[in-house]
C-alpha positions as CSV (number, residue, x, y, z in Angstrom):
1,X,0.0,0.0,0.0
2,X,2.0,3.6,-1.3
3,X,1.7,5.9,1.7
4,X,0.0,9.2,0.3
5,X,2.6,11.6,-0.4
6,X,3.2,15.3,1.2
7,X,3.0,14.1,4.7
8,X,4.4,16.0,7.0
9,X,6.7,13.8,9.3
10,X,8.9,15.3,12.2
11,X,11.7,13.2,12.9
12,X,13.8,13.4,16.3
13,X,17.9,12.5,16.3
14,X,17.6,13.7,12.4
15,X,21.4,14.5,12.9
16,X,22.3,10.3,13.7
17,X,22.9,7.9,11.4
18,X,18.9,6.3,10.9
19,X,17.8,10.0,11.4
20,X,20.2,11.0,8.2
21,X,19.3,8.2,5.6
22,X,15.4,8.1,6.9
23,X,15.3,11.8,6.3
24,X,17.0,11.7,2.8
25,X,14.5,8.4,1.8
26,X,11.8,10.5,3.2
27,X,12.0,14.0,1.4
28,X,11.4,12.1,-1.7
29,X,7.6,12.7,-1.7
30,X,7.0,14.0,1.5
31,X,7.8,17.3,4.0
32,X,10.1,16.4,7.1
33,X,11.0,18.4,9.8
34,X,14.5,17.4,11.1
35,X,14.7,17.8,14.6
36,X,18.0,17.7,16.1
37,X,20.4,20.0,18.7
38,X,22.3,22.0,16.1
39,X,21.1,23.7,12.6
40,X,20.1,23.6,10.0
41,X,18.2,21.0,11.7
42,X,14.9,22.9,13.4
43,X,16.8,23.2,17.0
44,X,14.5,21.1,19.8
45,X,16.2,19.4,22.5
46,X,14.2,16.3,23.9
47,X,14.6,17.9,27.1
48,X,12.3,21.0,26.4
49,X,8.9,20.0,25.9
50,X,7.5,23.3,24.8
51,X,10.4,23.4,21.8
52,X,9.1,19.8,20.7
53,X,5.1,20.9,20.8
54,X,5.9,24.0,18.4
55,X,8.7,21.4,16.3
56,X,5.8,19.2,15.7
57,X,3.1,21.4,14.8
58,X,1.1,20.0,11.4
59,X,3.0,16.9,11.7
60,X,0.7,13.7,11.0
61,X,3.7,11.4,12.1
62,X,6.7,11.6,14.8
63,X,9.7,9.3,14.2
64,X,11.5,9.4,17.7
65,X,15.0,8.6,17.4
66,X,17.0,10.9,19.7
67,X,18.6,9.1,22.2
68,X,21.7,8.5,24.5
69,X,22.9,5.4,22.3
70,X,25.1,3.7,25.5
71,X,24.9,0.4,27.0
72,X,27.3,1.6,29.6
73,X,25.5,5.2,30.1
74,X,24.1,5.5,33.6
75,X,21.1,5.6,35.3
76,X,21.1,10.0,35.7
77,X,21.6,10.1,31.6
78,X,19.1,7.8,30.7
79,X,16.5,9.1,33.1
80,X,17.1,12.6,31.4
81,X,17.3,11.8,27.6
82,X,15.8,8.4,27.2
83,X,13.1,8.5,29.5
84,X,11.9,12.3,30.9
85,X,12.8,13.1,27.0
86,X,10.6,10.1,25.4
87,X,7.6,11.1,27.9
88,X,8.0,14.9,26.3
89,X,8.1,13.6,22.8
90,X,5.0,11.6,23.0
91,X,3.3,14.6,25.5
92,X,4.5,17.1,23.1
93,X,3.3,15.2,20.1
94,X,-0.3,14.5,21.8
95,X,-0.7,18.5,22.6
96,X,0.2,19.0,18.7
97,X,-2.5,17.0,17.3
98,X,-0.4,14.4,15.9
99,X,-1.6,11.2,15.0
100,X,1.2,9.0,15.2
101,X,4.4,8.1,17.0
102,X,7.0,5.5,15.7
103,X,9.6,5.1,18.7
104,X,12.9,3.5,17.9
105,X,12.9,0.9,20.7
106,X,15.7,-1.6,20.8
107,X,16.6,-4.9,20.9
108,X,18.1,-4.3,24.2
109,X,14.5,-4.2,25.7
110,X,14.8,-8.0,25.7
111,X,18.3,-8.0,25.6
112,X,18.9,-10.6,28.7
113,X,18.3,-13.1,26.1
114,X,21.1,-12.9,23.8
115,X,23.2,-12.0,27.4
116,X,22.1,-15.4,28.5
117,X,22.0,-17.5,25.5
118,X,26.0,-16.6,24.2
119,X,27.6,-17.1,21.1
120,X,25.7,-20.0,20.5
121,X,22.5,-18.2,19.6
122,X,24.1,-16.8,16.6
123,X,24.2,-20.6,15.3
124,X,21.5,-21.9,12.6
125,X,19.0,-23.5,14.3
126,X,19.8,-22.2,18.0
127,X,16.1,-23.0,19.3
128,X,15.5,-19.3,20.5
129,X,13.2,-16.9,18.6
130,X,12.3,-13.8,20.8
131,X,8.7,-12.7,20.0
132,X,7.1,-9.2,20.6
133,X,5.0,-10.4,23.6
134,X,8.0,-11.9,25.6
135,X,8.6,-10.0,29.0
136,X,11.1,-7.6,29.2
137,X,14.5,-7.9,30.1
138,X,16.7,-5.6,29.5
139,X,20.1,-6.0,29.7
140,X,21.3,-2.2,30.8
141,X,19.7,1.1,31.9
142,X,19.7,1.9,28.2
143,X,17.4,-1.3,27.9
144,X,15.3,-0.1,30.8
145,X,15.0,3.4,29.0
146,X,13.8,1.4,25.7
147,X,11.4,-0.6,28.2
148,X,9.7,2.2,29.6
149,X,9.4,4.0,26.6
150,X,7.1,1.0,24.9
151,X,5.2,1.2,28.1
152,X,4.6,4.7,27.9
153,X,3.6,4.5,24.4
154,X,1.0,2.1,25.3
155,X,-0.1,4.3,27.8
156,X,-1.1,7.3,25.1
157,X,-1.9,5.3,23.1
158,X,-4.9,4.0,25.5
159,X,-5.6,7.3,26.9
160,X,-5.7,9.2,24.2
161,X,-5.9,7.5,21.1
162,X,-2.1,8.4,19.8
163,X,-0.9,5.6,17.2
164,X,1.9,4.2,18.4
165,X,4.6,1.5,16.9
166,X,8.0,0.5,18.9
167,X,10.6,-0.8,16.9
168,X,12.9,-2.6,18.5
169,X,15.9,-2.3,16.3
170,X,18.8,-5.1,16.0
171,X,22.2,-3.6,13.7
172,X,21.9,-1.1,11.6
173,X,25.0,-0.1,10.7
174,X,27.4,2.9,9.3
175,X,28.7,0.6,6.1
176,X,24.7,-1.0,5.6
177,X,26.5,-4.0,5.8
178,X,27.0,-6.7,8.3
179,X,30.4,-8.1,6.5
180,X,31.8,-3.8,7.3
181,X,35.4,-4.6,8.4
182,X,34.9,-1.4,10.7
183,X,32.5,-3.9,12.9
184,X,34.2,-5.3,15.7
185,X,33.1,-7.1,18.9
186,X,30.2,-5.3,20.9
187,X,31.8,-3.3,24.3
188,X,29.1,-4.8,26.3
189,X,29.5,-8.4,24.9
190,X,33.4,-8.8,25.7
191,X,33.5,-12.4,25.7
192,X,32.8,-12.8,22.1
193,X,35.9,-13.3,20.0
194,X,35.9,-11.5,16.2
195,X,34.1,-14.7,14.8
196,X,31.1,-14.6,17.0
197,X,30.5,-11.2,16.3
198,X,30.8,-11.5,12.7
199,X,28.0,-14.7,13.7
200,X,26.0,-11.4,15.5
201,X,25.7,-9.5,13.1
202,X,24.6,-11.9,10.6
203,X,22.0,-12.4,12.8
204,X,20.5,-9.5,14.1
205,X,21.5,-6.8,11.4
206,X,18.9,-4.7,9.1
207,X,19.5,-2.8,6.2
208,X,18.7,0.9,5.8
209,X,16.5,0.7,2.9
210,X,14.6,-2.0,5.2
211,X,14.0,0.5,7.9
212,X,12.9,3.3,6.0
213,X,10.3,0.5,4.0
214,X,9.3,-0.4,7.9
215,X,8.7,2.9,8.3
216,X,6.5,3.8,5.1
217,X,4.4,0.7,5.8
218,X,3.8,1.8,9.0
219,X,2.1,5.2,8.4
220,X,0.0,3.9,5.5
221,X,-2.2,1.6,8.1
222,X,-4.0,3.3,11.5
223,X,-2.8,0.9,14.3
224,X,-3.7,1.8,17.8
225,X,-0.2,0.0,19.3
226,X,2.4,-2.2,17.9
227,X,5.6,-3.8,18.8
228,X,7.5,-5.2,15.7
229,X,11.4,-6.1,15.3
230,X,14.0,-3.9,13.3
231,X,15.6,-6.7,11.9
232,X,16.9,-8.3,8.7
233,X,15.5,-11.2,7.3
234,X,18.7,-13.1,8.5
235,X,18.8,-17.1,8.4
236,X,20.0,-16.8,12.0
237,X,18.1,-14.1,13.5
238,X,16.5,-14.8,16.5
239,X,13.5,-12.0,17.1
240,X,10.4,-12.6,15.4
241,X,9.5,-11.0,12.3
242,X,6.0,-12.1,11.8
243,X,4.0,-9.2,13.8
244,X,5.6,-7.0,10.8
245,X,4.1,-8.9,8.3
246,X,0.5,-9.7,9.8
247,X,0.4,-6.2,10.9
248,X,2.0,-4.0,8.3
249,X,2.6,-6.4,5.2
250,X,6.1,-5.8,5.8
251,X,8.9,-8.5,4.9
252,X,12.4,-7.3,4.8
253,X,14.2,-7.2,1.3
254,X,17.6,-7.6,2.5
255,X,19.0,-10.7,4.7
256,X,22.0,-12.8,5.1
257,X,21.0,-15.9,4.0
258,X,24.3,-17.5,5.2
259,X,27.6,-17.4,6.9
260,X,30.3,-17.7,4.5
């Protein structure tokens, strides 16, 4: 289903690398308003609530990516950015009339699985696949952040009717490749030599195209609350893909079939 064109779509952390390529895939056939800390971006810090409501004005769709991106940020950062600045965004969105949010969850929402489960899980046949209604466990206070911002968007979108869909992204990455040699092993997986992570991000990686095609199926159907994966469709990946296609008609394009 082509999403009408000449939407006006705000998007939050335009200035990262998603917000950058989402943006440029976006202006194509419709108006976005890139909202970041410096210009030319339109300047709105997360932070100020009142700057978001007026950065959001005639916007039918909020893509909230701004973040503090850290597995090892603590608790004080998080609370600030991730989770006092996610409750503005969707407050601030709700006071401009707009009618949907698409929050860049994370994987690391449910991350105590691939904690737990090891290199191992990156194997063919590994017997796990994480669906969107398993409990949370995060796996860091950047987790909890992710956590509490589904929850919250659950919460507007109950009380007063916002449309909200949480992504909870795997790797997307500079080089929109999993083989980048610039990939090495994950700071917060240190036990994983160069091999497993290559294994990692064979399994849990998604191209860009892919996520901006996740995002234009998304605001072409009116769905009170979702939770889908950000993933590739991987031969090893190990979150569930399904909810994106039974919801949104979305399949991914891109995948690694296989290790080589």
């Amino acid at each position: 289903m082509p999403a009408p064109s000449g939407m006006k779509i705000a998007i939050t952390g335009a200035a990262g690398l998603i917000g950058r390529f989402l943006a440029a895939e976006l202006e194509g056939d419709h108006e976005v308003v890139r909202i970041d800390l410096e210009p030319p971006a339109v300047v709105a810090d997360v932070r100020d609530p009142v700057a978001l409501t007026r950065a959001f004005s005639g916007c039918s769709t909020v893509v909230h990516l701004a973040a503090v991106v850290s597995l090892s940020a603590g608790w004080q950062e998080i609370l600030d950015t991730n989770i006092v600045g996610t409750r503005n965004v969707f407050e601030a969105a709700h006071l401009a009339g707009v009618k949907r949010v698409i929050f860049a969850s994370s994987n690391h929402a449910v991350g105590m699985h691939e904690r737990s489960g090891g290199a191992a899980l990156y194997a063919p046949a590994a017997g796990l696949v994480v669906r969107d209604d398993a409990p949370f466990c995060p796996d860091s206070w950047y987790g909890v952040g992710k956590a509490f911002g589904e929850v919250l968007g659950r919460y507007y979108s109950d009380e007063f009717g916002l449309q909200v869909t949480c992504v909870r992204i795997g790797s997307i990455v500079q080089g929109d490749s999993p083989d980048d040699p610039a990939l090495t092993v994950p700071a917060w997986l240190p036990h994983l030599t160069q091999s497993d992570a290559h294994a990692r991000y064979a399994a849990t990686w998604m191209s860009q195209r892919d996520f901006a095609r996740l995002v234009r199926a998304i605001i072409v159907r009116d769905v009170p609350f979702a939770v889908v994966y950000g993933v590739g469709d991987n031969a090893t990946r190990f979150w569930d893909l399904e909810p994106g296609r039974a919801i949104f008609g979305f399949w991914p394009l891109d995948g690694v079939k296989a290790l080589v």
